[in-house]
VEXFINU-65257 format. One line per 3 residues: number of its first residue (from 0); their letters; for each residue x, y, z of C-alpha. Coordinates in steps of 0.02 Angstrom, whole numbers. Example, Ala and Ser with C-alpha at 12.3 -4.5 7.8 and 13.67 -1.06 7.14 Angstrom:
0 = AS = 615/-225/390; 684/-53/357
***
This chain:
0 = XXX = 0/0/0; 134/138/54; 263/149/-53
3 = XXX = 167/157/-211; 169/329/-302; 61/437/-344
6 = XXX = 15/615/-372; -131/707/-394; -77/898/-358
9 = XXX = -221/915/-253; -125/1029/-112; -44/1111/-252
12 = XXX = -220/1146/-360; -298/1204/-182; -168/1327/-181
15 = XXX = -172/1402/-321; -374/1411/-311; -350/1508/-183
18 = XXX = -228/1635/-246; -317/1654/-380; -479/1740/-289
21 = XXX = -341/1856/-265; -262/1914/-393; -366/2043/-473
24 = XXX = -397/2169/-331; -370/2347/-396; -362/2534/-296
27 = XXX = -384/2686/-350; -337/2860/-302; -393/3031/-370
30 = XXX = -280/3174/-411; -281/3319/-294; -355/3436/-405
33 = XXX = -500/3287/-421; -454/3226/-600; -450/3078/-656
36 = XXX = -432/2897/-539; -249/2795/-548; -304/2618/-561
39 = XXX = -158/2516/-462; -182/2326/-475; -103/2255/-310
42 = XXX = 14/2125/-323; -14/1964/-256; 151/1839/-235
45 = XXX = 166/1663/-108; 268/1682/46; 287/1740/214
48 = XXX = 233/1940/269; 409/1933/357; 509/1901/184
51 = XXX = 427/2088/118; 437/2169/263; 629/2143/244
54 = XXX = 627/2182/77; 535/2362/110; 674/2395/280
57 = XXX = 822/2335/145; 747/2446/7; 928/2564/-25
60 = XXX = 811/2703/-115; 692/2781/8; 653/2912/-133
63 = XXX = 550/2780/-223; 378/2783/-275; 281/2707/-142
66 = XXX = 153/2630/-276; 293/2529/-348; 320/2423/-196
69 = XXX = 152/2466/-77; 12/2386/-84; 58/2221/-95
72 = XXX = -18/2044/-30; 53/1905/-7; -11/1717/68
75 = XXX = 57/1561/111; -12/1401/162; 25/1361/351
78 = XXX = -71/1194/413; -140/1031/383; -268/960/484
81 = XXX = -377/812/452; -574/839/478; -661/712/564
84 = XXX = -833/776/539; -830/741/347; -757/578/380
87 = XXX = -832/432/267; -808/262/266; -639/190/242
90 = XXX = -678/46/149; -838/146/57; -793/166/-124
93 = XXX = -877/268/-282; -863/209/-460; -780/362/-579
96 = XXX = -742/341/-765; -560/397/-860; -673/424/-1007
99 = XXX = -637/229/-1063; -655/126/-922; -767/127/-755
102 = XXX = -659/115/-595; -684/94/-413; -617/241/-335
105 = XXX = -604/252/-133; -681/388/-39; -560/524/-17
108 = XXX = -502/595/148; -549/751/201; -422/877/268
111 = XXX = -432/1065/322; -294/1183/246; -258/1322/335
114 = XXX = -196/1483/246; -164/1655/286; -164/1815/182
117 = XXX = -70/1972/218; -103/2141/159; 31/2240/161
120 = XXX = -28/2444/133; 74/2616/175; -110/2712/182
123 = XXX = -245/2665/273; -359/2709/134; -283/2575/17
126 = XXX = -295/2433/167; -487/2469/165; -506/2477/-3
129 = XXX = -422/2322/-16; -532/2232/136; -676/2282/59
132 = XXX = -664/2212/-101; -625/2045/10; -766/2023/150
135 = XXX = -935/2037/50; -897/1886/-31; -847/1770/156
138 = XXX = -1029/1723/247; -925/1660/321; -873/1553/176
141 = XXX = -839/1545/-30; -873/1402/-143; -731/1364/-270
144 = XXX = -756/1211/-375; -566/1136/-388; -530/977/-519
147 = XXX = -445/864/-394; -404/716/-488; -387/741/-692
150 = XXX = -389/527/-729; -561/529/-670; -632/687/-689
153 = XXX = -682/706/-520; -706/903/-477; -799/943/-289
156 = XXX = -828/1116/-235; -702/1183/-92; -785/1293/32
159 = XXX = -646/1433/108; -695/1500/250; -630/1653/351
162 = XXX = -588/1638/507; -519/1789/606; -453/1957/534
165 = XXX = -303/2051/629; -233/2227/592; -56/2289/645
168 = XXX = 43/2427/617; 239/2407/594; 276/2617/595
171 = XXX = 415/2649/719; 558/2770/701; 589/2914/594
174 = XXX = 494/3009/457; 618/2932/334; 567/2760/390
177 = XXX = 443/2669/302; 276/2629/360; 193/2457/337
180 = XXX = 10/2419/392; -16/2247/395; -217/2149/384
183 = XXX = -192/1983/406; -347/1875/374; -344/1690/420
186 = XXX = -435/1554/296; -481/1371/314; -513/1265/154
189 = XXX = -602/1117/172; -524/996/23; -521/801/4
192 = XXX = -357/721/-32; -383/547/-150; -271/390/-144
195 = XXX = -211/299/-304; -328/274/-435; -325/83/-492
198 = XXX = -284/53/-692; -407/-62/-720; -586/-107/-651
201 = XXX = -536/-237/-546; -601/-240/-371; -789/-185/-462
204 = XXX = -923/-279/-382; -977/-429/-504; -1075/-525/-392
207 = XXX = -1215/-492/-253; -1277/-606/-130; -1396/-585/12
210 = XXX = -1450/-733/126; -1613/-743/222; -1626/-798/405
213 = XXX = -1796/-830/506; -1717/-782/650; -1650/-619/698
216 = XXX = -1503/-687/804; -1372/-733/694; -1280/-839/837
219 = XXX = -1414/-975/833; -1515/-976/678; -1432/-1048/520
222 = XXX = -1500/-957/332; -1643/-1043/249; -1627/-943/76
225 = XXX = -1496/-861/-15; -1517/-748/-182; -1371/-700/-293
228 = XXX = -1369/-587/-431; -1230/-590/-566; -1220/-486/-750
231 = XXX = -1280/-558/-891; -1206/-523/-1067; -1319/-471/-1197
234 = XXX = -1173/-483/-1340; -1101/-595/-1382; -905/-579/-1327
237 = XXX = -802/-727/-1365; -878/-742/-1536; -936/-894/-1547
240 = XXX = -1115/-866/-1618; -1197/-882/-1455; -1240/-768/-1309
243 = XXX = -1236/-871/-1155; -1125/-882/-996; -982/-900/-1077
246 = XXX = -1002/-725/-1120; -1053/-655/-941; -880/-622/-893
249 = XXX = -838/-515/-1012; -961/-379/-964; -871/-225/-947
252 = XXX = -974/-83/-831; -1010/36/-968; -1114/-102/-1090
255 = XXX = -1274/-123/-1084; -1322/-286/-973; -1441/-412/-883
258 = XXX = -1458/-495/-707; -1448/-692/-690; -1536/-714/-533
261 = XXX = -1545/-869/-423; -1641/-921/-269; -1605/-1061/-167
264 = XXX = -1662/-1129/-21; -1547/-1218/114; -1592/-1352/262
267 = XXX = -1412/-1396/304; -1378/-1298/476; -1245/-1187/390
270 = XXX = -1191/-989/381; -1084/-892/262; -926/-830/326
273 = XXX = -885/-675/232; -685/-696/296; -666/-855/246
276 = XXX = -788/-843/91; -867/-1000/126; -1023/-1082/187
279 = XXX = -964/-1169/388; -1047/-1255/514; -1161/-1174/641
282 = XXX = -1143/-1281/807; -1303/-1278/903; -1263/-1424/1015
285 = XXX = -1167/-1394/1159; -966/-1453/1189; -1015/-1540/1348
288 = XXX = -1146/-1645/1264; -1031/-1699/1112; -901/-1750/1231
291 = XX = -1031/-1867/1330; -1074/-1951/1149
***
C-alpha cells in the first residue's frame, strides 16, 4: 500500500485556487485637483509577510515611489489538519470513469488547509479599499469548484472559509522610515485528498448475494434462503455465435447488461462466513454434550 506513487496535485491545485480569488484586486486614487482615478492593481506573490517586510526595511532608495512596492499581498499556506466531521467510510468506495473505463475509486479523505493572507498597505485608505473588495464575498465562507483528480474527472466544490481578521501597524522610528500596515486575514479550506486510482476495473463488484434468516439472532439460527445476482451479457463476446454464460464475464461496466438471478433454499444448519468466503458449520449443540457421545 505505502510505497506506491502517486500524485494528484491536489494541495498544489488548492493553492493556487485560492490565490487566484486574489489576484485581481485593484485601488484607485484621485488626483488632488479631483481629476481623473490611478487604477493600481495590487500585487499578489506566495510567501511569508516577514520576507517583504525585509525587503521594504532593505529597500537602499527611500526616494522611491511608494506605488511601486506598496500595496502588496502576499499568502502562504500554514497547516494541515484532518477533519473528522466529513469523515466517510474507509472501505466505502464510488465508481468514476477515465473516459474509457469505469473504476472503483475510494472515498477520499478530508483535510482542512489552513492559509493566511497578508495585506501589506502604507495608507490606510488603500488597506480598506483592499478589505472591502474581500469580505462581502466570506458568509462566512466561498465556494470554489477545484478539479482534484484529472484521470477521473472528479471536480468537488471547496468551501474557504474566514476565520479571524487582525490589523497591525509596523511604523516605528523616523519620518524617513517606512511605514507598513499589515491585515492579516486567516482562511480554512475544506479539500479532500484521494489515494491511487487503480488502472483497471478490478475490485468492481460482479456479484451480489444476500441470505435470508428466520431468526434475527445470527448466533443461533442458520440461513434458509440465499439470492445472488450476477451480469448477464447481452453480446455476444467470445464470438462464438452464441450469447450465453460464456459471455457473462466479459461484461465490462459501461455495456449495456442483464441480471442472472438465483434463489435457493438451504436445510443444512450452515452460515456464510464472509472472511473465509465460505459456507461453515453453525454448532447448536453444546461441547459438553458432544463429549458425553
Amino acid at each position: 500500500m505505502l510505497g506506491t506513487y502517486f500524485y494528484h496535485n491536489i494541495l498544489r491545485k488548492t493553492i493556487i485556487g485560492f490565490g487566484t480569488l486574489f489576484n485581481d484586486i485593484h485601488i484607485k486614487h484621485q488626483t488632488n485637483d479631483g481629476g481623473e482615478f490611478s487604477d493600481l492593481k495590487v500585487a499578489l506573490a506566495y510567501g511569508p509577510v516577514q520576507k517583504f517586510l525585509a525587503r521594504l526595511e532593505q529597500q537602499p532608495d527611500l526616494n522611491k515611489k511608494v506605488q511601486i512596492t506598496l500595496p502588496r499581498m502576499s499568502f502562504e499556506m500554514n497547516s494541515i489538519s484532518y477533519d473528522a466531521t466529513r469523515k466517510a467510510g474507509i472501505t466505502q468506495t464510488f465508481k468514476a470513469s477515465d473516459g474509457t473505463n469505469l473504476k472503483k475509486v475510494f472515498m477520499p479523505v478530508p483535510y482542512n488547509i489552513g492559509f493566511e493572507l497578508n495585506i501589506l498597505c502604507k495608507l490606510n485608505d488603500d488597506a480598506l479599499q483592499i478589505i472591502e473588495q474581500i469580505l462581502p464575498f466570506f458568509q462566512p465562507s466561498f465556494t470554489i469548484t477545484i478539479d482534484l483528480v484529472d484521470s477521473i474527472g472528479e471536480k468537488r466544490d471547496v468551501p474557504i472559509t474566514l476565520d479571524s481578521i487582525s490589523f497591525q501597524d509596523d511604523y516605528e522610528g523616523d519620518f524617513t522610515t517606512r511605514r507598513a500596515l499589515i491585515y492579516t486575514l486567516q482562511f480554512t479550506a475544506k479539500t479532500y485528498l484521494f489515494g491511487p486510482i487503480a488502472d483497471t476495473t478490478d475490485g468492481l463488484i460482479r456479484k451480489v448475494q444476500v441470505d435470508y434468516y428466520t431468526n434475527t439472532n445470527r448466533q443461533t439460527s442458520t440461513r434458509e434462503m440465499r439470492y445472488t445476482a450476477t451480469p448477464k451479457a447481452t453480446v455476444d463476446y467470445n464470438n462464438d455465435n452464441i450469447i450465453d454464460a460464456a459471455d457473462d464475464p466479459f461484461v465490462d461496466p459501461d455495456d449495456d447488461f442483464g441480471f442472472n438471478e438465483s434463489v435457493i433454499d438451504y436445510t443444512d444448519s450452515k452460515n456464510y462466513s464472509p472472511t473465509r468466503s465460505e459456507d461453515i458449520w453453525l454448532w447448536k449443540t453444546p461441547l459438553k454434550k458432544l463429549v458425553n457421545l
